[in-house]
C-alpha positions in Angstrom: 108.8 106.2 102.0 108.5 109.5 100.1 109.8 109.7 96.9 108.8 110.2 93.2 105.8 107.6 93.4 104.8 109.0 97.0 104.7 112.6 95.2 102.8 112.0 92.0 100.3 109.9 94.1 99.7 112.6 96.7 99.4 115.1 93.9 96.8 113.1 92.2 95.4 111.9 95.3 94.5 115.2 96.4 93.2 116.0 92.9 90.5 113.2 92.6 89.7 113.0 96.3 90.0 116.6 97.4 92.9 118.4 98.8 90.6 118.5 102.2 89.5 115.2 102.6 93.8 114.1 101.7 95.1 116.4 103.9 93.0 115.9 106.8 93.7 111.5 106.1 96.9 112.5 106.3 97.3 115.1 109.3 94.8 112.7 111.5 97.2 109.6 111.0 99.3 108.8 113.8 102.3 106.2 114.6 100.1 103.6 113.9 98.0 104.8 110.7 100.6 106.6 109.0 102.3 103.4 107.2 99.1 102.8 105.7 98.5 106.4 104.5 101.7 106.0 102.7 101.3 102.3 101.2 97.9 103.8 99.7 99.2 106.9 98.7 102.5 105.6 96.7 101.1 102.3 95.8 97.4 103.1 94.9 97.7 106.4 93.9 101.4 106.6 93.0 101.9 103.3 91.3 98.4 102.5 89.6 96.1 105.6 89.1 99.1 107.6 87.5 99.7 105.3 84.9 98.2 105.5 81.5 96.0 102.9 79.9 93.0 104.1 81.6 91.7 107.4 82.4 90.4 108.6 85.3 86.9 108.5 84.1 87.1 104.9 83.7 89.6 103.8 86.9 86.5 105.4 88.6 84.3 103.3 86.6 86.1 100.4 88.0 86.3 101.8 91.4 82.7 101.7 91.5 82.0 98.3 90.7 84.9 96.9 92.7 84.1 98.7 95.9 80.3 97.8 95.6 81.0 94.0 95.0 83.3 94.3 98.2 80.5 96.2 100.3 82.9 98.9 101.2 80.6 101.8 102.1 82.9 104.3 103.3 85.5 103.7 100.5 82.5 103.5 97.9 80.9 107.2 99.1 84.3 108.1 98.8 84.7 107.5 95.5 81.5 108.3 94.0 82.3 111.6 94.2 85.7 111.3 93.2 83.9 109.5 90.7 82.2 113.0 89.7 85.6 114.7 90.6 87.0 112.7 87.6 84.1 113.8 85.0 82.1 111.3 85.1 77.6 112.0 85.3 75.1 110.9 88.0 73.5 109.4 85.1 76.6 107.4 84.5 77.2 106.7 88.1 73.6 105.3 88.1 74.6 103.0 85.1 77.9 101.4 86.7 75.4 100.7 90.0 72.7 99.0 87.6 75.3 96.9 86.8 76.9 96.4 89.6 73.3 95.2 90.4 72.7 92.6 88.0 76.5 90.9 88.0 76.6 91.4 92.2 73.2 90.7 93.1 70.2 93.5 93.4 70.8 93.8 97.4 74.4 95.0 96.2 73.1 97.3 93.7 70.5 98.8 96.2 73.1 99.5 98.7 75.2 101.0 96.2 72.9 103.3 94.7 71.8 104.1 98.7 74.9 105.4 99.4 75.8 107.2 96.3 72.3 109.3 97.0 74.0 109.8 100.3 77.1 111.5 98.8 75.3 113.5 96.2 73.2 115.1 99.0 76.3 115.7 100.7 77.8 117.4 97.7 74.3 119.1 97.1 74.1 120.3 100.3 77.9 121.9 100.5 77.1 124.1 97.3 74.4 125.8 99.2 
């Protein structure tokens, strides 16, 4: 499955996400998980998020209301701080979750804004 797509897409996987976090995905995929790795990482990454229209600053933007509405905690702590990766504020994280809360429903919102407190402690807590 590698190729141009599967390049580009790793590339700018590894950017948003985090070398770390890609290359331990990747590494900790066996027979069974590896087709998937690859389908994300050329489709998702390779296919979408490289294309232009958008930037990354707003692709997060979606990300974040997309993954809350589909109460994907792992994916959505995930991509709150590829969220910050990509430029974008706490402040205007906390905006896209106020939303999320009054179009998906408040327990959505609460969730959201539960777990993106999680991954800024995280974050906090790995600076030192």
């Amino acid at each position: 499955m590698k190729g141009e797509k599967f390049d580009r897409g790793l590339a700018l996987r590894k950017q948003v996400l985090g070398a770390d976090f890609v290359e331990r995905s990747m590494a900790g995929a066996d027979d069974f998980s590896m087709p998937m790795q690859e389908l994300s990482t050329e489709y998702c990454w390779g296919h979408v998020w490289t294309r232009e229209g958008l930037t990354l600053q707003q692709r997060s933007l979606l990300n974040l209301g997309m993954i809350s509405a589909l109460n994907r905690p792992h994916e959505l702590k995930l991509h709150v701080k590829a969220a910050l990766n990509n430029g974008l504020t706490r402040a205007e994280i906390r905006e896209a979750l106020l939303q999320v809360a009054i179009y998906c429903g408040v327990p959505a919102g609460i969730d959201s804004t539960r777990i993106a407190r999680e991954a800024f402690a995280e974050l906090d807590a790995a600076k030192g």
